[in-house]
C-alpha positions as CSV (number, residue, x, y, z in Angstrom):
1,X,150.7,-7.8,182.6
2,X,151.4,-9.9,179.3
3,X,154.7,-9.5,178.0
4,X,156.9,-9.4,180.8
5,X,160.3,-10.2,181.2
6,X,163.1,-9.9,183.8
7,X,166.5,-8.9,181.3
8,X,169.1,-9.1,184.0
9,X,172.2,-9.9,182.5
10,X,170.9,-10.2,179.4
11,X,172.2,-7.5,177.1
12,X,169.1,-6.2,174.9
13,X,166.9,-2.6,174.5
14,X,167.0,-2.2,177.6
15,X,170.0,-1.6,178.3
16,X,170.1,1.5,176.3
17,X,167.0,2.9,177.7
18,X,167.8,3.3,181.4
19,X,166.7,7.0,181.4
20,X,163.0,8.7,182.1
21,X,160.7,8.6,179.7
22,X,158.7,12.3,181.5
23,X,161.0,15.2,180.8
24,X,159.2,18.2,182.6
25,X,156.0,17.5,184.5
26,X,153.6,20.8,184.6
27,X,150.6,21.1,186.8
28,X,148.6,19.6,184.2
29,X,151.1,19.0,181.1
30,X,153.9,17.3,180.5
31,X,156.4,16.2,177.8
32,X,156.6,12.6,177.2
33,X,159.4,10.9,175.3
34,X,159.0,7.8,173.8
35,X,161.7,5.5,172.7
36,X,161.9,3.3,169.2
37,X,164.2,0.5,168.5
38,X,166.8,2.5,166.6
39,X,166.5,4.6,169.8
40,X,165.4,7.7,168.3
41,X,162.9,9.8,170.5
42,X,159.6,10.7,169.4
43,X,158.8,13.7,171.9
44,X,154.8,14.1,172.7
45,X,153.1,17.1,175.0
46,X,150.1,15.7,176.5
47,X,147.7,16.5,179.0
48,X,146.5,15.0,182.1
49,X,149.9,12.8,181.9
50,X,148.3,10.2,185.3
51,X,144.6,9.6,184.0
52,X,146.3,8.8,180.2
53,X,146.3,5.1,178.8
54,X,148.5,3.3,176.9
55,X,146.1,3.4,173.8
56,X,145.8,6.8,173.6
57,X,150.0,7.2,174.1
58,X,149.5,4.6,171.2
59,X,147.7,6.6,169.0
60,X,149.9,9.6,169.5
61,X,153.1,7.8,168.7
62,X,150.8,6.6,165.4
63,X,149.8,9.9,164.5
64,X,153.4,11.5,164.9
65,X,154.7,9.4,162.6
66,X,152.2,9.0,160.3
67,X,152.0,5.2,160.4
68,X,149.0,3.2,159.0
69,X,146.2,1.1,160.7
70,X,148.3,-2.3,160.6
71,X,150.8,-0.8,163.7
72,X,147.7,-0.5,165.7
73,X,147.9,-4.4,166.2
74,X,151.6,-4.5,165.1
75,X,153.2,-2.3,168.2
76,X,152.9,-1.9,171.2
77,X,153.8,0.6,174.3
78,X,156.5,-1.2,176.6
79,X,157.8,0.0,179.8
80,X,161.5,-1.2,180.0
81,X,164.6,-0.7,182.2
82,X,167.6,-3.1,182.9
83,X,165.8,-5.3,185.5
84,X,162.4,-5.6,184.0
85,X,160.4,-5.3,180.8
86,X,156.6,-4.9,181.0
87,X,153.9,-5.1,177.4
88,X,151.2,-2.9,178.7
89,X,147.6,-3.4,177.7
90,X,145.9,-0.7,176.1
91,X,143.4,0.2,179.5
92,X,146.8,0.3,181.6
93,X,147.9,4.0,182.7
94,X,151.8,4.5,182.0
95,X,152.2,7.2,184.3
96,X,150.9,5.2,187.4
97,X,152.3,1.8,186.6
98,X,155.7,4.4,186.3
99,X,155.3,5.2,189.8
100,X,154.7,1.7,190.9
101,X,157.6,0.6,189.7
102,X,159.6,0.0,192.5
103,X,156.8,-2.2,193.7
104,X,157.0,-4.1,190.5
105,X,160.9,-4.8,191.0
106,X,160.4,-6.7,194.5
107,X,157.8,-8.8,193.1
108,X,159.3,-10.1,189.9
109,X,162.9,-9.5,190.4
110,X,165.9,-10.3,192.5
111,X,167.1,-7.3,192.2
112,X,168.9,-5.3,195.2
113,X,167.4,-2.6,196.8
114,X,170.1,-0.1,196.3
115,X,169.3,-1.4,191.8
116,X,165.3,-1.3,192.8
117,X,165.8,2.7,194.2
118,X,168.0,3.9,191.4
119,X,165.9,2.1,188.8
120,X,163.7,3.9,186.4
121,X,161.9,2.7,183.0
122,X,161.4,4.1,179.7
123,X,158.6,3.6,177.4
124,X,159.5,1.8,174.3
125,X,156.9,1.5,171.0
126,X,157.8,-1.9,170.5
127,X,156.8,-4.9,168.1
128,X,153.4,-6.4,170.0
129,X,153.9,-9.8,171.5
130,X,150.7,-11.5,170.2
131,X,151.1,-10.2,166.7
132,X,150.8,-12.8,164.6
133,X,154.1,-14.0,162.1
134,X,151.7,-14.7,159.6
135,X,150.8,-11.1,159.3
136,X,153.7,-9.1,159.6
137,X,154.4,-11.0,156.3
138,X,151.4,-8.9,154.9
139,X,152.6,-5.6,155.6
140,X,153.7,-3.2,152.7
141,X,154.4,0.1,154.4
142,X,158.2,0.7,154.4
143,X,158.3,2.6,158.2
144,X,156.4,-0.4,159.4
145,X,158.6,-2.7,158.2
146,X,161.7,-0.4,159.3
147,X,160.4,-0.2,162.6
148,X,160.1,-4.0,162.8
149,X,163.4,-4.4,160.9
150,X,165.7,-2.4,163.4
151,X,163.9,-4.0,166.6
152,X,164.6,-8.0,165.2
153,X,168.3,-6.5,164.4
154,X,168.5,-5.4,167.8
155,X,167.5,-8.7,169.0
156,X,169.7,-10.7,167.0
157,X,173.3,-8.0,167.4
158,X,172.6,-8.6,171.3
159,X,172.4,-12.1,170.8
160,X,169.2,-12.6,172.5
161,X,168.1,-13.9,169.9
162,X,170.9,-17.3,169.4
163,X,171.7,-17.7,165.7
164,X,174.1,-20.1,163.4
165,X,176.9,-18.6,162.4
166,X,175.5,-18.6,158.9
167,X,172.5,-17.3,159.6
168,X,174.3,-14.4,161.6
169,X,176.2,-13.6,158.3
170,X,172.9,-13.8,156.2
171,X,171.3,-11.2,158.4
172,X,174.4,-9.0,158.7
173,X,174.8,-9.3,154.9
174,X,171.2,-7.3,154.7
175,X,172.5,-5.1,157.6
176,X,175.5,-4.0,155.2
177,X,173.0,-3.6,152.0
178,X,170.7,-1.2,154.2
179,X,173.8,0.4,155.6
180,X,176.2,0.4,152.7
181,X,174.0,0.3,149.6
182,X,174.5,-2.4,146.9
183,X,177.6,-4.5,147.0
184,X,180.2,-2.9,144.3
185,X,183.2,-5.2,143.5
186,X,186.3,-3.0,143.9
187,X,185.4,-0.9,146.3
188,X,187.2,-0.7,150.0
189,X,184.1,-2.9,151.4
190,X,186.1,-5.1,153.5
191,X,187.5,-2.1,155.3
192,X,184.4,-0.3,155.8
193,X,183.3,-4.4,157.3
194,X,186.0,-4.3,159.7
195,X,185.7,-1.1,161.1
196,X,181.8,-2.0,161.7
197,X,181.9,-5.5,162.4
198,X,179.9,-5.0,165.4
199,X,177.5,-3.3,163.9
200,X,177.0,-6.3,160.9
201,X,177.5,-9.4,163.8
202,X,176.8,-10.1,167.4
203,X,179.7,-8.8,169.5
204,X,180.5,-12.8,170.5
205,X,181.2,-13.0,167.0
206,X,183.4,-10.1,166.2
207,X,186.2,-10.4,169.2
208,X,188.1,-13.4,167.8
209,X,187.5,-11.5,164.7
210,X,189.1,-8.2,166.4
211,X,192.3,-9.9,167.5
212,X,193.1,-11.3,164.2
213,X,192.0,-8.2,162.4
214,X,194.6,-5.9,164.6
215,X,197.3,-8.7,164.1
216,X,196.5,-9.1,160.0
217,X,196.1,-5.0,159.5
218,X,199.3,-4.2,160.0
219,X,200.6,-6.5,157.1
220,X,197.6,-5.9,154.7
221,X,196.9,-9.8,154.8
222,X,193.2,-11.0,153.7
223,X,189.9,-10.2,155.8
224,X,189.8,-12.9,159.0
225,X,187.1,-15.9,158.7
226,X,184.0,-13.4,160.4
227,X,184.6,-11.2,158.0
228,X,185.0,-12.8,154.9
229,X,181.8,-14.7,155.4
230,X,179.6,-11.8,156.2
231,X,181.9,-10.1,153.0
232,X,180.6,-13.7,150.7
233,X,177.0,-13.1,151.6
234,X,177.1,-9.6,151.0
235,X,178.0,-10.2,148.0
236,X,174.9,-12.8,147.3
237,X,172.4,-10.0,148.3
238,X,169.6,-10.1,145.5
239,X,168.7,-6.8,144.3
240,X,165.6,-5.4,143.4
241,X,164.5,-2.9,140.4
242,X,167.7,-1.1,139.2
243,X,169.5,-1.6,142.1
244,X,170.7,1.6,143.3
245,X,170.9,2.9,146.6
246,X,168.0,5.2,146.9
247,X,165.6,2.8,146.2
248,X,163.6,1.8,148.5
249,X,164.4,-0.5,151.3
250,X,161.2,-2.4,152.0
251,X,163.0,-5.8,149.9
252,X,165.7,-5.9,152.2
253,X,163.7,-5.3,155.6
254,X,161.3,-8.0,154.4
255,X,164.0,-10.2,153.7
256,X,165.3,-9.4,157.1
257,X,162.1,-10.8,158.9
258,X,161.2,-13.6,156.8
259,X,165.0,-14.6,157.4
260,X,164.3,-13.7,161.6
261,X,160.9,-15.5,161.1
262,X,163.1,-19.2,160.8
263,X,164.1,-18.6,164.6
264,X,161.8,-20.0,166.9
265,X,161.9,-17.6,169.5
266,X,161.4,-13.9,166.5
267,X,159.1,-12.1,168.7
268,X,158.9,-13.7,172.1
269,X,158.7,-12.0,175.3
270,X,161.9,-13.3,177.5
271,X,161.8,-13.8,181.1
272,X,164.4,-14.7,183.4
273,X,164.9,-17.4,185.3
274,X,167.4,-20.7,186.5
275,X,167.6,-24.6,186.1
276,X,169.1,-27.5,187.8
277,X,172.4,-27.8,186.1
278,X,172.7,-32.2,185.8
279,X,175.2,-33.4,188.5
280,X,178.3,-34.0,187.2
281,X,181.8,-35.8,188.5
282,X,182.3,-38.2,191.8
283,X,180.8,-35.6,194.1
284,X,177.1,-35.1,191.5
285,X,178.3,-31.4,192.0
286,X,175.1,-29.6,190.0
287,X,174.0,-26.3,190.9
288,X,172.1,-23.6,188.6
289,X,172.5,-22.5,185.3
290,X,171.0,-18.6,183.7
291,X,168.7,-19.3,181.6
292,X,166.0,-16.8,179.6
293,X,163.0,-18.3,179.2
294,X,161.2,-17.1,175.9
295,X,157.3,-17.2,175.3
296,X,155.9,-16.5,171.8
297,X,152.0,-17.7,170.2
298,X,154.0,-20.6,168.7
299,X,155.5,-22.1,172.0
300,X,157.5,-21.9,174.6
301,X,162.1,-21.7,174.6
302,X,164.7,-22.0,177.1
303,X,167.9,-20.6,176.3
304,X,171.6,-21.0,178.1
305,X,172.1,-16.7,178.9
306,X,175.8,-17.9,179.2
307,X,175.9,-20.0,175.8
308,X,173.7,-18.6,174.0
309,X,172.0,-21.5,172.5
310,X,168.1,-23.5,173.0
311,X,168.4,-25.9,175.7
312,X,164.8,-26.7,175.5
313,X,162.2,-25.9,172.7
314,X,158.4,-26.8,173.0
315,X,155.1,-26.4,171.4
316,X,152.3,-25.7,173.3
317,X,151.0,-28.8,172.2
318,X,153.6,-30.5,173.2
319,X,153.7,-29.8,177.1
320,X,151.5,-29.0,180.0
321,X,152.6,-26.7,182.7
322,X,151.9,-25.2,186.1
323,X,153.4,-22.5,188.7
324,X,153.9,-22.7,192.3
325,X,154.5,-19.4,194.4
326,X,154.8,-21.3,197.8
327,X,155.5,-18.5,200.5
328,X,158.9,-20.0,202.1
329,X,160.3,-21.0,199.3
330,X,160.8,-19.9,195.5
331,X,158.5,-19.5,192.7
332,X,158.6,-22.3,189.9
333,X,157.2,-22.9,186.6
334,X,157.1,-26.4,186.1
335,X,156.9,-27.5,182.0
336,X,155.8,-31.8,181.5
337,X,157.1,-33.3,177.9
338,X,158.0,-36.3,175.9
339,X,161.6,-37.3,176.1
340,X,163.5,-40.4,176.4
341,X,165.5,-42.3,179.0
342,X,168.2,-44.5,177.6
343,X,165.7,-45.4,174.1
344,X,162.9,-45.6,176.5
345,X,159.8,-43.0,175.6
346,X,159.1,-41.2,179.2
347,X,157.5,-38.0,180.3
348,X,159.9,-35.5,181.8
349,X,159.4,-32.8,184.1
350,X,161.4,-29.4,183.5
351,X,161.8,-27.2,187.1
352,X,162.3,-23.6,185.9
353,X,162.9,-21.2,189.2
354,X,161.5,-17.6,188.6
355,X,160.2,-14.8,190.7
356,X,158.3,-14.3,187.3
357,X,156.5,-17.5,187.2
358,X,153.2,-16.5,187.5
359,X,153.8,-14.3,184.5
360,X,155.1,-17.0,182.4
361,X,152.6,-19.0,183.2
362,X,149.8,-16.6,182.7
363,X,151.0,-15.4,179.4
364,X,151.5,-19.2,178.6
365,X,147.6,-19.3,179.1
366,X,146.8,-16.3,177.0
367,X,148.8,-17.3,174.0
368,X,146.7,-20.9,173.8
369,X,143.0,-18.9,174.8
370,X,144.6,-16.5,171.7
371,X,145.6,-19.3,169.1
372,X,142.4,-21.3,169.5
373,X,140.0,-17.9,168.9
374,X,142.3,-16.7,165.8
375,X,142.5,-20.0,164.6
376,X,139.3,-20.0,162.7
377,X,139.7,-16.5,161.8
378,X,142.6,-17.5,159.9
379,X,141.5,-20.5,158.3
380,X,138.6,-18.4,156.4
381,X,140.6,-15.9,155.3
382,X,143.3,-18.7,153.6
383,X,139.8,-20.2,151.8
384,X,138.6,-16.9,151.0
385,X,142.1,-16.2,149.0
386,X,142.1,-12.8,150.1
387,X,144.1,-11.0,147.4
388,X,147.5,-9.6,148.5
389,X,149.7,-6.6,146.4
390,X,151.2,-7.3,143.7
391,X,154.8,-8.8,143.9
392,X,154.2,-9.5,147.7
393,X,155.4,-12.8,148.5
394,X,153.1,-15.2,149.3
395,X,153.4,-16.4,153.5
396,X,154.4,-19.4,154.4
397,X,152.3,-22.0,155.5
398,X,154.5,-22.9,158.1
399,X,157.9,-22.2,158.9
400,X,160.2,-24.7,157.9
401,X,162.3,-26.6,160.5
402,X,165.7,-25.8,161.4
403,X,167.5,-28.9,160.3
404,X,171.4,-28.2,160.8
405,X,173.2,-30.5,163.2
406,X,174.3,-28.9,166.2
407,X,172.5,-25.7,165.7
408,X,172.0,-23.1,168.5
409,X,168.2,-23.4,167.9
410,X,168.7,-26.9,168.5
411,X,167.3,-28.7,172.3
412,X,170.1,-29.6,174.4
413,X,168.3,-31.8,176.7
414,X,171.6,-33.7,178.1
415,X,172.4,-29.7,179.8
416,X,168.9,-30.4,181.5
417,X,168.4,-31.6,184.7
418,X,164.5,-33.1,184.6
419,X,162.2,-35.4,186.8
420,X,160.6,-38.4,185.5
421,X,157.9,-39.4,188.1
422,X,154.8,-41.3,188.4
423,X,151.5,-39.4,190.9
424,X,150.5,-41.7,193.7
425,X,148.0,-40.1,195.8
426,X,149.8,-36.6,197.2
427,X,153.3,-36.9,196.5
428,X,155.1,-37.4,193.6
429,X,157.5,-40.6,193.6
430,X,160.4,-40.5,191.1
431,X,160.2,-43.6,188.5
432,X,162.3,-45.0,185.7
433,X,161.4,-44.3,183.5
434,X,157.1,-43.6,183.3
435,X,154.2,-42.6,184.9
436,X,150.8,-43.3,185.1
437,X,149.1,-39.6,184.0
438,X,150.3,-35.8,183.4
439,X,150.5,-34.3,186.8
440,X,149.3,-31.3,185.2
441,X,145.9,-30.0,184.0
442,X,147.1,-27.4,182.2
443,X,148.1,-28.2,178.4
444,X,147.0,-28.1,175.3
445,X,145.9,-31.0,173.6
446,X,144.3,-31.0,170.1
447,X,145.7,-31.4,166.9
448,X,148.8,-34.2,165.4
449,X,151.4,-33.9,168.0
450,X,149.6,-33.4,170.7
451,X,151.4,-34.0,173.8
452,X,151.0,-37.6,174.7
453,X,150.8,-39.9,178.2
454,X,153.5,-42.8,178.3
455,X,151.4,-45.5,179.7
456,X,152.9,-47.6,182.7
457,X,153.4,-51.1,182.8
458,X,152.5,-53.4,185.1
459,X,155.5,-52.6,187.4
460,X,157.2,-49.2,187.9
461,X,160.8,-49.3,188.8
462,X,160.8,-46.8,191.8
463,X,164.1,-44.6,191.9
């Protein structure tokens, strides 16, 4: 099942969609609802609701609302509800993986079994997993890019996906444009701001905002620092044609995504899962730390739930991995790469505990298999110089790196608590600070930056 994710605690689509997705089953019809990301419905009467796939619930979506061949490979038919979030494949049969669901909860949640009874899912027509960045920057068609548009600002308002400050004021400045229209100087905007703030920012963003809004309003003082930052880069919104607000939209929900496309987790599937927190004071008190782990084509993220920040960022060339599922004790993924201890280059091992490791790990393994058969695909069409529409921005070769100290989308390695070990027959011995080989077969390694084997000296320092 690729594309899975446990959301738990993590506030997202699906918290909105805990409701059925079949309204009124019939002997041999029934009325299916299906859910987009602005939450509107699409309703669809089919037949033979049990025996019908995903692809041809796919199609029907399609067909309602007139969307081209591109959301074929664009979308995709999710099953969601607060505990668990499951990318179907086009062969898989809704209706049937519906009635398994309970099943699904016990093996890749943690949930209680009072939550696993009273949990239903609802399907969701969602932006497909393994579409690639490159071409989403190649669509034209303005419900498309809508569609895609209100699912990344869903993403980024629930703060699953962590942004800069700036970057959360940059994207909420679009939000207003789409919302509002163009930017007119005079006009009550910053009231209209601060009456939606939550609707422009992530909510973590808008309380301190609240409480100094209340406190300023009743003096009439100056917009608080939230505001007046979204209100400065509203302002900078670049208009296209003549401006006005009945034109169309497509500039701003492109700029939206190619904005999103700088995260490094815009269009990841998100498990859950916990870490080793590093011990801390006289006692080496650790324990666990939330974390969502986050799975894309480009690589693999681990984000603080709590925080909302990166603690750890790889690319798949830069790691190897594995899972254990041993029966009396929990599931792991285990993620191997570079780091350093105290200047010193070593290999570090990442311990990630998951009911949904298997999953990770599997869809780890389809994203590489995936990369490697598109990759050539890819290169011929940049050397063919396939022609694009006019005014379309060119894509980006590759997306540019992040580069602001002490950003969100920044690794935090120090809130990490690794291994660094060294494989001696069976058992893994802890070293300081290298090993002799990766303990894992599993990794990719072609390409500049590949991830690389810290050869051991002549002595290891056993820990």
């Amino acid at each position: 099942m690729d594309g899975t994710e446990a959301s738990a605690g993590q506030p997202g689509p699906a918290e909105r969609s805990h409701r059925s997705s079949v309204s009124s089953v019939g002997a041999r019809a029934a009325d299916v609802l299906v859910y987009l990301a602005d939450d509107t419905v699409v309703p669809l009467a089919v037949e033979n609701l049990p025996s019908l796939s995903a692809h041809e619930l796919h199609r029907a979506v399609r067909e309602v609302l007139q969307l081209p061949d591109i959301a074929l490979d664009a979308f995709a038919l999710w099953l969601v509800s607060p505990l668990l979030e499951v990318q179907l494949k086009p062969k898989h049969q809704p209706y049937k993986l519906g009635r398994q669901w309970p099943e699904l909860l016990l093996r890749f949640t943690d949930a209680p079994d009072d939550d696993v009874a009273m949990d239903e899912p609802s399907l969701q027509f969602r932006r497909n997993v393994f579409f690639p960045k490159r071409r989403e920057l190649q669509i034209h068609d303005e419900e498309v890019l809508r569609l895609l548009y209100e699912e990344a600002k869903g993403n980024v308002l629930a703060a699953r996906y962590p942004c800069d400050v700036e970057d959360c004021e940059t994207l909420g400045a679009l939000v207003c444009r789409v919302q509002l229209g163009p930017y007119q100087p005079g006009q009550p905007t910053a009231c209209a701001l601060r009456e939606k703030l939550d609707s422009f920012l992530p909510a973590h963003l808008c309380k301190r905002g609240h409480r100094l809004f209340a406190a300023l309003r009743g003096r009439g003082a100056k917009a608080g620092t939230g505001e007046q930052g979204l209100l400065n880069a509203y302002c900078k919104v670049k208009e296209a044609g003549d401006g006005e607000h009945g034109a169309s939209l497509s500039t701003h929900y492109r700029a939206y995504l190619l904005k999103s496309h700088e995260l490094p987790f815009y269009g990841c599937a998100f498990f859950h899962g916990e870490v080793d927190k590093p011990a801390q004071g006289f006692l080496h008190r650790g324990g666990r730390k939330q974390v969502a782990v986050a799975i894309s084509l480009e690589g693999v993220h681990v984000i603080d739930s709590r925080e909302k920040h990166v603690l750890l960022g790889l690319r798949f060339q830069e790691l190897s991995w594995d899972h254990t599922s041993p029966e009396e004790e929990e599931s792991v993924l285990w993620l191997e790469f570079d780091g350093d201890n105290e200047g010193t280059p070593v290999n570090k091992l990442l311990k990630i505990y998951s009911k949904q490791a298997e999953l990770m790990s599997s869809l780890i393994e389809y994203c590489i298999e995936l990369n490697q058969t598109s990759e050539p695909a890819a290169s011929q069409e940049n050397v063919s110089g396939t022609p694009s529409a006019a005014g379309a921005p060119p894509p980006p070769i590759q997306r540019p790196q992040l580069r602001r100290q002490g950003s969100v989308v920044c690794s935090r390695l120090q809130h990490l608590s690794t291994i660094d070990y060294v494989e001696e027959g069976q058992q893994i011995k802890r070293v300081k600070p290298k090993r002799t080989t990766s303990f894992f077969s599993r990794q990719l390694s072609m390409g500049q930056g590949s991830y690389t084997v810290v050869q051991p000296t002549d002595s290891l320092e056993q820990g």
